[in-house]
C-alpha positions in Angstrom: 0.0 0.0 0.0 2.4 2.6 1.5 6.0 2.3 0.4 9.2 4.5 2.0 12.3 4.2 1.1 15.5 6.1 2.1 13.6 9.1 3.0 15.7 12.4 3.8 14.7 16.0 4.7 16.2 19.0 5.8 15.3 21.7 7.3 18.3 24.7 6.5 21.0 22.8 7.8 19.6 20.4 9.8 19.4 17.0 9.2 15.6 16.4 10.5 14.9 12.5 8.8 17.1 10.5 8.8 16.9 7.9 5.8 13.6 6.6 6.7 12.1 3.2 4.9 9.0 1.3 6.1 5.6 0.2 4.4 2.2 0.3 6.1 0.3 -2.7 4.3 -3.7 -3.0 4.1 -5.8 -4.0 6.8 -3.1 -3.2 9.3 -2.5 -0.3 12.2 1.3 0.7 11.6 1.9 2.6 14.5 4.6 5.4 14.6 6.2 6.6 18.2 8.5 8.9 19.3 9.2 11.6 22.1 8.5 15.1 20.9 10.8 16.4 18.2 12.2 13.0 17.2 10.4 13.8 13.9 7.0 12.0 13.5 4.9 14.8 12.6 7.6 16.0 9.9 7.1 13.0 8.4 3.5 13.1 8.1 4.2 16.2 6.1 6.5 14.9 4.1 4.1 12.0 2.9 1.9 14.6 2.4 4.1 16.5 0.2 3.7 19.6 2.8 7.2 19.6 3.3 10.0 18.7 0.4 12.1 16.0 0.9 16.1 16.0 -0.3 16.3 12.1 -1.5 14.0 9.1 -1.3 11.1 7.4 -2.5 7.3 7.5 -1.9 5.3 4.7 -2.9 1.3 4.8 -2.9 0.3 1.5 -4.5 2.7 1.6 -6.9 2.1 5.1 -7.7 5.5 6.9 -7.2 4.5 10.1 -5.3 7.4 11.8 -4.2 7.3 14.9 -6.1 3.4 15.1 -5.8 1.7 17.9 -4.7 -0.7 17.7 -2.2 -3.9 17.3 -3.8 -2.3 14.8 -6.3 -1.8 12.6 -2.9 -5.5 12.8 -1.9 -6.8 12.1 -5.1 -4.4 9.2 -4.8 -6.5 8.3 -1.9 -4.9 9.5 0.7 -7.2 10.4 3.7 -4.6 13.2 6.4 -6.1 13.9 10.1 -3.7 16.7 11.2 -2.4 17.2 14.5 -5.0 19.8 16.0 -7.9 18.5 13.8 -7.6 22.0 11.4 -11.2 21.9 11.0 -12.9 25.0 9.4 -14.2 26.6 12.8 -17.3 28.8 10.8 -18.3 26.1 8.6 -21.0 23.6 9.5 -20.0 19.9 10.8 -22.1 19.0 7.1 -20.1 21.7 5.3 -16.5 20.3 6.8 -17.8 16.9 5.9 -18.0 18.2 2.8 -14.8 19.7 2.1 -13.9 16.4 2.7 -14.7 15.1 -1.1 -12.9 18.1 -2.9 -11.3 15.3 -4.6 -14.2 13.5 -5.7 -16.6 14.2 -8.2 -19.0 17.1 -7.8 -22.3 15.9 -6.3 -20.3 12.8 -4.4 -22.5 12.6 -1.3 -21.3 11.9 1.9 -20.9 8.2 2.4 -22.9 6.6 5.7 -19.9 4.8 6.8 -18.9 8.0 8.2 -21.8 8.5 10.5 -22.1 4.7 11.0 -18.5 5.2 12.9 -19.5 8.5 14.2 -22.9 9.5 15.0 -22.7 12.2 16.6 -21.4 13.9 13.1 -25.5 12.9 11.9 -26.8 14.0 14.8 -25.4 17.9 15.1 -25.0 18.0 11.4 -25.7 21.5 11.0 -23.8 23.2 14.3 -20.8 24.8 12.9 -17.1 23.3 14.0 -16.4 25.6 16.1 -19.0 25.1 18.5 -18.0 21.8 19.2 -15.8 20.1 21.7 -12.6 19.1 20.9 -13.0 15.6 21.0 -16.0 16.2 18.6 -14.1 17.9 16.3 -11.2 15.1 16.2 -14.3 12.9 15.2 -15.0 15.2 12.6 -11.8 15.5 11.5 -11.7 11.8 10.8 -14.8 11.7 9.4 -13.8 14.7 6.9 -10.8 12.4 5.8 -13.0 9.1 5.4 -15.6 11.2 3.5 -13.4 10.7 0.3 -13.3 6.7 0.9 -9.4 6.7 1.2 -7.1 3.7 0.9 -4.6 5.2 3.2 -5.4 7.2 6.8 -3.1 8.9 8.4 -3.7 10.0 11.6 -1.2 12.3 13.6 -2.3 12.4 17.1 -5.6 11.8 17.0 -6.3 11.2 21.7 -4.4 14.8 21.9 -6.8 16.7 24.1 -9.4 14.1 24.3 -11.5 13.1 27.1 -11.4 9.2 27.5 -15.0 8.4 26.3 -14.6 9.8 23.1 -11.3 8.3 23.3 -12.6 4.7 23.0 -15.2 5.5 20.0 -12.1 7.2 18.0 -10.1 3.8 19.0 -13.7 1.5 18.3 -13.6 3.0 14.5 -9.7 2.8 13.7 -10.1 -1.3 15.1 -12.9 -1.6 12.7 -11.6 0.3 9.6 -8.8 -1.9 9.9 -10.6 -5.1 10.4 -12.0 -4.5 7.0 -9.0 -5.2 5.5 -8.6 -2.8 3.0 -7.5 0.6 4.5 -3.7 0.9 5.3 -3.8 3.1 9.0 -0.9 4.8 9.9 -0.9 6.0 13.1 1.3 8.9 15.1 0.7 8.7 18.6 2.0 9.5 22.1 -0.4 7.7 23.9 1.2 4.1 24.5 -1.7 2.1 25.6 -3.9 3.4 23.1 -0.9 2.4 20.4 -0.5 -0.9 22.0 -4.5 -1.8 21.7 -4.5 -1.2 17.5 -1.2 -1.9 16.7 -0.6 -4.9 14.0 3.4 -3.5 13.6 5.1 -0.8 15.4 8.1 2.0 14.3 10.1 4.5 16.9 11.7 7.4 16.2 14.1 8.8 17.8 16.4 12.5 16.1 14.3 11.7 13.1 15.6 8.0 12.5 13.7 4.6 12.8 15.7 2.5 15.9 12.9 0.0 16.5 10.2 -1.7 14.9 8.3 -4.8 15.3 5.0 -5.9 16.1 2.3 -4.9 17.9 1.9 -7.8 20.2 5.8 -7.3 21.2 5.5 -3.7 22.0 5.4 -4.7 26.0 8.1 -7.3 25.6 10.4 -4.9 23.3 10.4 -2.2 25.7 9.0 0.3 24.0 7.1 2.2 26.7 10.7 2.1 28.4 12.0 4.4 24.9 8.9 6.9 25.1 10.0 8.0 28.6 11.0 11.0 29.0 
């Protein structure tokens, strides 16, 4: 699905990744740790094409899209949840939704897998984002990234600021988005036992290189809490 190879970026003169490489296959939760600053959201960007990147590859089913522009990437089917959810704060929860499919056909509806996994976005359709609580927005910002029925989602910190029962619904939808077996999830996250409860393989970064990886069921026995501790 996703494909990285020997990925390298800069920022002035400083070396931020680190010749990264690692795939995130279908119907998996690839799970990316790190401290803060050991690079994880840099990379998001980069996959994104946010950010340039001095040498590597970026693979998206065979698609090379390292020199892709952003939209190119999303009509690729790539679905991005930023860290801080960057939802549109005077647009309605529909409207957001909406925005969602700017890389679909005009007239693509909204599909009901979205509200399926998150019912509250049906059920306050019309408030605008900015009236809601941050852990509603996160759910809409998931839901704005699903609307487009991606292959790949990429979700950079999506428990920041959360409250624990919204917490478990966010966690309840990645677990089944995954079990569907055709999404690819790559996941950046502080949050260790959340990681630990989705994760099929695990990756930590540390000053912008990979030093471990492995499964998910080995995270406890690899030590990996241990390397998140600050």
């Amino acid at each position: 699905m996703l494909k990285v190879e020997g990925l390298n970026q800069y920022y002035g003169g400083s070396h931020i990744l680190r010749g990264i490489s690692f795939e995130a296959p279908p119907g998996q939760v690839t799970a990316l740790l790190g401290r803060n600053g050991a690079g994880k959201t840099t990379l998001l960007r980069a996959l994104m094409g946010l950010v340039p990147v001095a040498s590597g590859q970026v693979s998206f089913e065979g698609l090379d899209l390292t020199g892709a522009p952003p939209y190119r990437r999303a009509a690729a089917g790539i679905g991005y949840v930023p860290q801080g959810r960057e939802i549109f704060p005077r647009l309605t929860l529909e409207e957001n939704l909406l925005m969602g499919l700017a890389s679909r056909p005009y007239g693509t509806p909204i599909p009901p897998r979205v509200f399926e996994l998150f019912p509250m976005l049906a059920e306050m359709h019309g408030r605008r984002g900015g009236d809601l609580s941050g852990g509603q927005q996160q759910q809409l910002a998931i839901g704005r990234a699903l609307a487009m029925g991606p292959r790949l989602l990429v979700l950079d910190e999506p428990t920041e600021g959360i409250q624990p029962s919204i917490i478990k619904d966010i966690e309840r939808a990645i677990r089944t988005l995954a079990a569907e077996g055709t999404m690819a999830i790559l996941l950046v996250e502080q949050y260790y036992d959340f990681s630990r409860s989705l994760a099929d393989q695990y990756l930590v970064m540390q000053r912008g290189e990979i030093v471990k990886r492995g499964t998910g069921a080995s995270m406890d026995r690899d030590g990996v809490k241990q390397m998140l501790a600050v």
